[in-house]
C-alpha positions as CSV (number, residue, x, y, z in Angstrom):
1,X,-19.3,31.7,12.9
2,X,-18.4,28.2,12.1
3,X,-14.8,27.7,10.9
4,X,-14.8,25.8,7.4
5,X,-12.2,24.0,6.3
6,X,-10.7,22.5,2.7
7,X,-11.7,19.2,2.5
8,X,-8.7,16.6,3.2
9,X,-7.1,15.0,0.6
10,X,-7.7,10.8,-0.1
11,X,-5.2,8.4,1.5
12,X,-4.9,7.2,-2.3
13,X,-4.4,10.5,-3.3
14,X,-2.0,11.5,-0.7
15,X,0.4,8.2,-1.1
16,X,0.5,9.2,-5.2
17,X,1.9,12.0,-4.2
18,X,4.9,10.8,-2.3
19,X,8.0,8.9,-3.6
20,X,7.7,5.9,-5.0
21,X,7.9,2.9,-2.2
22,X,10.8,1.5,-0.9
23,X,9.9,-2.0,-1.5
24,X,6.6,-3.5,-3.5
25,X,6.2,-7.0,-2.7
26,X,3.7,-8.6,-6.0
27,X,2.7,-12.0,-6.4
28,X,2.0,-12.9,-3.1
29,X,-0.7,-14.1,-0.4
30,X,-0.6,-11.0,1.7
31,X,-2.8,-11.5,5.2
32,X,-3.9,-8.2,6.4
33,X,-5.2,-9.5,10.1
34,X,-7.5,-6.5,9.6
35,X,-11.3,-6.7,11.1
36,X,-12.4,-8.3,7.5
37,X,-8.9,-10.5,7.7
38,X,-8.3,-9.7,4.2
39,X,-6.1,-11.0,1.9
40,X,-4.4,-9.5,-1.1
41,X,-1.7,-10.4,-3.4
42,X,0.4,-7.5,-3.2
43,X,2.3,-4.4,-0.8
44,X,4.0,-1.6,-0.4
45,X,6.6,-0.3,1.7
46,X,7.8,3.2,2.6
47,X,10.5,3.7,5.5
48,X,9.0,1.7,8.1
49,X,5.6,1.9,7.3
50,X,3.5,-0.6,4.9
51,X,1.4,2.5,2.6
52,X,-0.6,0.9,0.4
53,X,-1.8,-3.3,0.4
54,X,-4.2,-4.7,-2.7
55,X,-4.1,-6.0,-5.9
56,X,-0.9,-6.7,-8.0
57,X,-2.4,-3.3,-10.5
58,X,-2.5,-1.6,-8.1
59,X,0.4,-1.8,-6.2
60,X,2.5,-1.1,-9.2
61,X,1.5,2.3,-9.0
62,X,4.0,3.1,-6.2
63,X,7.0,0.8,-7.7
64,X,10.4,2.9,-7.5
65,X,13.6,0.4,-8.7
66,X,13.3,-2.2,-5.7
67,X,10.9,-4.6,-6.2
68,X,10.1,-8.5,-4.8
69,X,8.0,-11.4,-6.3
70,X,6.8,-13.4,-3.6
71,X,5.5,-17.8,-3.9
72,X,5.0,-17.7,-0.7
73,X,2.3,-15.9,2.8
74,X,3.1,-12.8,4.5
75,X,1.4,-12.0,7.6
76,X,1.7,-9.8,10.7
C-alpha cells in the first residue's frame, strides 16, 4: 500500500510563519541573477539567508523593527 502523505506547506506560507526578517531592504533595484535574471525592488533577510525577494507590498509583510531604503543596485 502506497504511503500518502500531508501535502507540504507553500514557501510563502511557511516564511509567514516565521519571525519577522532581520533586515527588509525597500526601494531598491534588486538583481536576482536567477535563470529569468529578475529584478525587483525589494528583500528580505533572515540570519544569513535572503527569504523572500519581490515587490515593495510584499516585502513589508516580513518587516520586524530593522528596516533599509535603498537609491541604489544590489546584486549577487
Amino acid at each position: 500500500m502506497p504511503l500518502s502523505l500531508p501535502p507540504l506547506p507553500s514557501p510563502v506560507a511557511s516564511l509567514r510563519a516565521q519571525a519577522p526578517a532581520d533586515i527588509v531592504l525597500l526601494n531598491g533595484k534588486i538583481v536576482t541573477v536567477d535563470d529569468r535574471f529578475m529584478i525587483a525592488e525589494a528583500l528580505a533577510i533572515k540570519g544569513e539567508r535572503i527569504v523572500a525577494v519581490g515587490s515593495n507590498g510584499e516585502i513589508e509583510k516580513h518587516k520586524g523593527r530593522a528596516r533599509a531604503s535603498l537609491t541604489s543596485t544590489v546584486a549577487p
